[in-house]
C-alpha positions in Angstrom: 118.4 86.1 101.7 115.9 87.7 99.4 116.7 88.1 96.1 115.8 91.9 95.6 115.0 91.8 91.5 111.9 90.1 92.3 108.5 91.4 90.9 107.5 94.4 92.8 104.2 93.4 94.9 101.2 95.9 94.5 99.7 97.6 97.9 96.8 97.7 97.0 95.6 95.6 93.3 92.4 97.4 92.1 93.4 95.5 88.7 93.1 92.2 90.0 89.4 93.4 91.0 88.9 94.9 87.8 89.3 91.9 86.4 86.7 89.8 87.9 83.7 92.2 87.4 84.8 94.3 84.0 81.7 92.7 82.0 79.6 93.8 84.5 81.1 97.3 85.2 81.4 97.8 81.7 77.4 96.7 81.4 76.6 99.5 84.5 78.3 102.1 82.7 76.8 101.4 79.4 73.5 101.5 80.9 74.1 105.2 82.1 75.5 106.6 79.2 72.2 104.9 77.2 69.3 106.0 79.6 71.5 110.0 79.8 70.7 110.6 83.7 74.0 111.2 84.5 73.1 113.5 88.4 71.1 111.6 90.4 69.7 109.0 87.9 68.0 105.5 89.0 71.6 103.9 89.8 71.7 106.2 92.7 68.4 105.4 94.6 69.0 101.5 93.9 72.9 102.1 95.1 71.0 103.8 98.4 69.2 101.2 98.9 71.4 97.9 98.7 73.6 100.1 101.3 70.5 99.8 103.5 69.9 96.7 102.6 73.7 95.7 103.6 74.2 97.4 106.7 70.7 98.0 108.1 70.4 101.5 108.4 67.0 102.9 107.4 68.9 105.9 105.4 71.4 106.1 103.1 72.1 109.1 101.7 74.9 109.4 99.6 77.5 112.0 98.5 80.3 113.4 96.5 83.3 112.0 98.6 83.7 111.0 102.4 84.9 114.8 103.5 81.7 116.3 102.8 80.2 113.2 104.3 81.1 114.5 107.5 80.6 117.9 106.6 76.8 117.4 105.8 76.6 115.9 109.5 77.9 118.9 111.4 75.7 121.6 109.4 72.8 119.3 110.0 73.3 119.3 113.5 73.8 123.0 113.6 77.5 122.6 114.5 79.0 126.3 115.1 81.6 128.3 116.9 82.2 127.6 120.7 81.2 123.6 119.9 83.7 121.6 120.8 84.0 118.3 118.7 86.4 115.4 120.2 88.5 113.8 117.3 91.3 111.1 117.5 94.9 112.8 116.5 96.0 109.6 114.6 94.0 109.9 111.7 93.6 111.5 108.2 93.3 115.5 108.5 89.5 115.8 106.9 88.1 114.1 110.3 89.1 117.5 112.1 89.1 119.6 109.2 85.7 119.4 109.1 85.1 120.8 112.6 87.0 123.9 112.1 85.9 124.4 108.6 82.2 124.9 110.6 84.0 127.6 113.0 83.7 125.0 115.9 86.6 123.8 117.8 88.4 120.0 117.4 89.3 118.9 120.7 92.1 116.0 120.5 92.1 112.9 121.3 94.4 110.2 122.1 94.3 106.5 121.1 95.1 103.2 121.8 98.0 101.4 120.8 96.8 97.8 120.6 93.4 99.2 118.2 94.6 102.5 116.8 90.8 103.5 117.6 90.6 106.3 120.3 91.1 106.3 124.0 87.6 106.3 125.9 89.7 107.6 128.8 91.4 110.3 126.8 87.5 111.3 125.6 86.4 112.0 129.2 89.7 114.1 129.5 89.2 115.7 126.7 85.6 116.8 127.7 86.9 118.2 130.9 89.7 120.0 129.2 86.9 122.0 126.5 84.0 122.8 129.8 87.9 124.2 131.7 87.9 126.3 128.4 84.1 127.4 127.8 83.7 125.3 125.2 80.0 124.0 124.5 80.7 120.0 124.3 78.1 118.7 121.2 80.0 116.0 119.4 82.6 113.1 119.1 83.5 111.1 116.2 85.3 108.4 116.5 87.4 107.0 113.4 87.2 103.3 113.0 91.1 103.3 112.1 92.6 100.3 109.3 88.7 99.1 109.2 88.3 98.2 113.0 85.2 100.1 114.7 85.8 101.8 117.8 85.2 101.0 121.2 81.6 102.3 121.3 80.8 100.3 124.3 83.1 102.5 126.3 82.3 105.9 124.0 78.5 105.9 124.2 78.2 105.8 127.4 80.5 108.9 127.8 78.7 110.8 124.6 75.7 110.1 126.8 76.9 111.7 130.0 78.3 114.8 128.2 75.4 115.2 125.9 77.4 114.3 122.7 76.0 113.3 119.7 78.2 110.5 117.7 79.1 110.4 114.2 80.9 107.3 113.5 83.8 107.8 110.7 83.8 104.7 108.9 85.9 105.9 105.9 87.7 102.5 106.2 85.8 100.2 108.0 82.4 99.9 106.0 81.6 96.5 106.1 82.8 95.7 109.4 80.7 94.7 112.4 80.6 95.5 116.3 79.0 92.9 118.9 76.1 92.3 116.6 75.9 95.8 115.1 77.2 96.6 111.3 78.9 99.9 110.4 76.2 102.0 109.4 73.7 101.5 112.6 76.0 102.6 115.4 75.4 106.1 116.8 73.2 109.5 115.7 75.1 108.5 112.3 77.8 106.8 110.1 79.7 108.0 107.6 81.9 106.6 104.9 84.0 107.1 101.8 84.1 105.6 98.6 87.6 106.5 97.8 89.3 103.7 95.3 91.8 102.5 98.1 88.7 101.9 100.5 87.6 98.7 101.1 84.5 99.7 99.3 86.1 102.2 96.8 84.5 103.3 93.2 86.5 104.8 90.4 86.4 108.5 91.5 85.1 110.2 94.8 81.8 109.2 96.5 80.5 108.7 100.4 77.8 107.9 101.7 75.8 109.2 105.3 73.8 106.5 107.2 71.3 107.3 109.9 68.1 106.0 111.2 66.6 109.2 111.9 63.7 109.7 109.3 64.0 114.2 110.1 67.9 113.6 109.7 67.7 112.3 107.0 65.6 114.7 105.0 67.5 117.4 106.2 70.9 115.5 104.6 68.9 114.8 101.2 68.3 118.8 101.3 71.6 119.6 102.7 73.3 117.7 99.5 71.3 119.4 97.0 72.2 123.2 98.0 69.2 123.2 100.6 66.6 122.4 98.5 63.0 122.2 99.0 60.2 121.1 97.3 62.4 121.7 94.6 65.8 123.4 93.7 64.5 126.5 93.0 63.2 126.2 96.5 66.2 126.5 98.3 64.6 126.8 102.3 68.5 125.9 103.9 72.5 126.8 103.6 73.6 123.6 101.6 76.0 122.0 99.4 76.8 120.7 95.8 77.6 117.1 96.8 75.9 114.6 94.8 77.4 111.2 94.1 77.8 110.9 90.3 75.2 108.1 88.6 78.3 106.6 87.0 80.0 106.2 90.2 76.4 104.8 91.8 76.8 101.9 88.8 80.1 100.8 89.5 79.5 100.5 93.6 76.7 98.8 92.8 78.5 96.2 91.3 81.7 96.1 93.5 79.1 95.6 96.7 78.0 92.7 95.1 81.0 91.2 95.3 81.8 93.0 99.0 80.8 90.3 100.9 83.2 88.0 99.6 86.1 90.2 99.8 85.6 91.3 103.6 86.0 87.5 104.3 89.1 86.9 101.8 90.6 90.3 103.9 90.3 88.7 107.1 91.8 85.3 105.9 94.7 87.3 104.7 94.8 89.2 108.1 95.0 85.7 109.9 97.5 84.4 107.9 99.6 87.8 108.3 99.1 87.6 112.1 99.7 84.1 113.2 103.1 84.7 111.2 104.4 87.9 112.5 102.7 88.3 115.6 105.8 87.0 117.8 107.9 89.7 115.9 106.1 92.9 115.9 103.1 94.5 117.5 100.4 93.2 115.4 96.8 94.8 115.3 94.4 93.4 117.6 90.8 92.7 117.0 88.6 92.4 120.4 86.5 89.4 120.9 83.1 90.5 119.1 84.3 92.6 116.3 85.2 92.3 113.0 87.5 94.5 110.8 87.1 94.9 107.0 91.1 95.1 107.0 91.4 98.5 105.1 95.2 98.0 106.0 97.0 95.8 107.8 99.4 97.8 110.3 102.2 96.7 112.2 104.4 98.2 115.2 108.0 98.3 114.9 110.2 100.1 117.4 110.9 103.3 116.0 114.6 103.0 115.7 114.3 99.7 113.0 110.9 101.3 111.3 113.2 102.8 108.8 115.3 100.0 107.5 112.6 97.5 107.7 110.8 99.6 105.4 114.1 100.1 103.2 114.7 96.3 103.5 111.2 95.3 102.3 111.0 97.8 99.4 114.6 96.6 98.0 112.6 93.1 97.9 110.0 94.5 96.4 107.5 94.9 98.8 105.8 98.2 99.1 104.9 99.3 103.1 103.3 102.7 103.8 103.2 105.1 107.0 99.6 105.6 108.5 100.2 108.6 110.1 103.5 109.9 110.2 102.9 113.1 112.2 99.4 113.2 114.4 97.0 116.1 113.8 97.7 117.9 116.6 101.6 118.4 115.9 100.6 119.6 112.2 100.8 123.3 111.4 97.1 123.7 110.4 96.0 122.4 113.9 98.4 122.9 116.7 96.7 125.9 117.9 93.5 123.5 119.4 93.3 122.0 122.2 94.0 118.6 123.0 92.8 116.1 126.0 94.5 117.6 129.5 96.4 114.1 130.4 98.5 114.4 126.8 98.1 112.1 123.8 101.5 109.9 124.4 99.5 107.0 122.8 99.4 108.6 119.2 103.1 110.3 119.9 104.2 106.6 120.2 102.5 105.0 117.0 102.9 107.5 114.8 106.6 106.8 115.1 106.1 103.0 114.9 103.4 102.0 112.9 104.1 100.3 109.4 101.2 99.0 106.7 101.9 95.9 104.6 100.3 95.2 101.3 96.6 94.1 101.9 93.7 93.5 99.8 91.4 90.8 98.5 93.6 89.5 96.2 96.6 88.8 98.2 97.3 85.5 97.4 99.4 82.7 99.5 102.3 82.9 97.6 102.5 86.7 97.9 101.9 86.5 101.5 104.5 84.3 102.4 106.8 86.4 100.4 105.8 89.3 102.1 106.1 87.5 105.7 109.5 86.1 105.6 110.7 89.3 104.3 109.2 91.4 107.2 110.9 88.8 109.5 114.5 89.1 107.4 114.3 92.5 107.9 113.5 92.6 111.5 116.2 90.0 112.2 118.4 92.5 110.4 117.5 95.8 112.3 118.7 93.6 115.3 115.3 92.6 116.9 
């Protein structure tokens, strides 16, 4: 058996990170607080443009945090009541609270159990379902759930046929790649979040919008600044206060140094996790061609042993978390909308399954194992 007084592991050990680059954080901010440009100083356009540089997107425009990210998008595009914008139900609430915040309707969408990423089938339904009520179909945004991008060889044809534009939510999965493509190139645009538990976090809020589109773009850089024109007292649009602090800019600019690095010390710890537990839970699955920046590392356990597995592994001291324990379109805020006509059972069933184990770049063997053969204990205990 485990012995339960054991060090507590950490979910997620910004520390450890913190540790490797303090010297050079602590050099970034000290540069920032000498040169005084603390809105939009030089920090900001180099950040912008080693995100480029990284992904491959022509733009990138950052932002105050990964909400307004999105946000930025939908006024760009003009986004209004009777649109109808197809989001997955198993995800984070700002992905749909963004669509109704514009006055346009989120239309649900289901997903899949293996990926967590949304249901290309459940998008045509869902299409058909917003047309049945005179709804003006204009967008879909798919989250790339735990770090793993979407199906978009399946969803771009169907944005295509319905005249969608799509707005990638990569929140969790900058970094990651798809059939030759990195996060940041796929679709209209991308958009991500800089939120200390992301993959790519800073020591605040901060996000970032990438696009190709040279109009777009301009239009985002105005957007961000309250509309601005040729200057801010020339405000020609509707906008925003959502700048990415210069601070912030210096401190992502040295953690993407180092992002690289990580991604691949995520995916070894992802390997290592599955080839041990696969044969006694539903581990995640990555399709050939794609790589996931691990953002977490999520298991499915029959609902009726999720609870004392959980209970089990935090008496041994190993933390687990629920990613999402009620979908979006059972919340209060968002039951009124409209969800895809064949149902979302896909979502129903995860979000009374899925588990997250500790997972970052840090992780090392000896944690790992710890945190395996306690997973299996407990599951052996819950009667599996």
């Amino acid at each position: 058996m485990i012995a339960l007084a054991r060090e507590p592991i950490d979910f997620i050990d910004l520390a450890r990170q913190q540790q490797v680059i303090r010297t050079r954080i602590d050099a970034a901010i000290a540069r920032v607080l000498d040169h005084g440009f603390y809105i939009l100083g030089p920090e900001v356009a180099a950040f912008e443009a080693n995100l480029s540089a990284f992904c491959g997107a022509r733009h990138a425009i950052s932002c105050a945090n990964g909400t307004d990210a999105l946000t930025l998008m939908l006024m760009a595009m003009g986004v209004g009541p009777g649109d109808a914008v197809f989001v997955p139900s198993f995800t984070f609430a700002a992905t749909a609270e963004v669509v109704a915040g514009r006055g346009a309707t989120p239309v649900f969408v289901d997903s899949l159990p293996d990926t967590y990423n949304m249901d290309p089938e459940s998008l045509k339904q869902g299409a058909t379902r917003a047309r049945h009520l005179g709804l003006t179909p204009r967008a879909v945004i798919p989250v790339d759930l735990f770090g793993l991008p979407a199906d978009y060889d399946s969803i771009e044809p169907i944005a295509a046929e319905n005249g969608l534009f799509l707005l990638c939510d990569a929140a969790q999965s900058f970094g990651a790649s798809y059939k030759g493509r990195k996060v940041g190139g796929i679709g209209l645009a991308t958009t991500t979040s800089f939120f200390p538990a992301k993959p790519l976090g800073c020591y605040g809020d901060g996000g970032a919008i990438f696009t190709q589109d040279d109009e777009l773009a301009a239009i985002l850089e105005s957007l961000r600044v309250h509309g601005k024109g040729s200057d801010k007292y020339d405000n020609v649009r509707i906008g925003l206060n959502s700048r990415l602090d210069t601070i912030q800019a210096a401190i992502l600019i040295e953690k993407l140094a180092i992002f690289p690095d990580e991604i691949e010390a995520r995916n070894r710890v992802a390997a290592r996790y599955n080839a041990a537990l696969a044969k006694y839970a539903g581990a995640p699955a990555v399709p050939p061609g794609v790589k996931s920046v691990w953002a977490q590392y999520t298991l499915r356990v029959p609902a009726g042993r999720r609870d004392a597995l959980a209970a089990h592994l935090k008496a041994a001291g190993v933390p687990t978390a629920i990613y999402y324990p009620k979908p979006l379109h059972l919340q209060t805020a968002y039951q009124a909308y409209p969800r895809a006509s064949g149902g979302l059972p896909g979502t129903e069933r995860m979000a009374l399954e899925v588990l997250s184990l500790p997972m970052h770049p840090y992780l090392d063997e000896a944690a790992q194992d710890r945190i395996v053969a306690a997973v299996i204990e407990g599951l052996a205990g819950a009667g599996r």
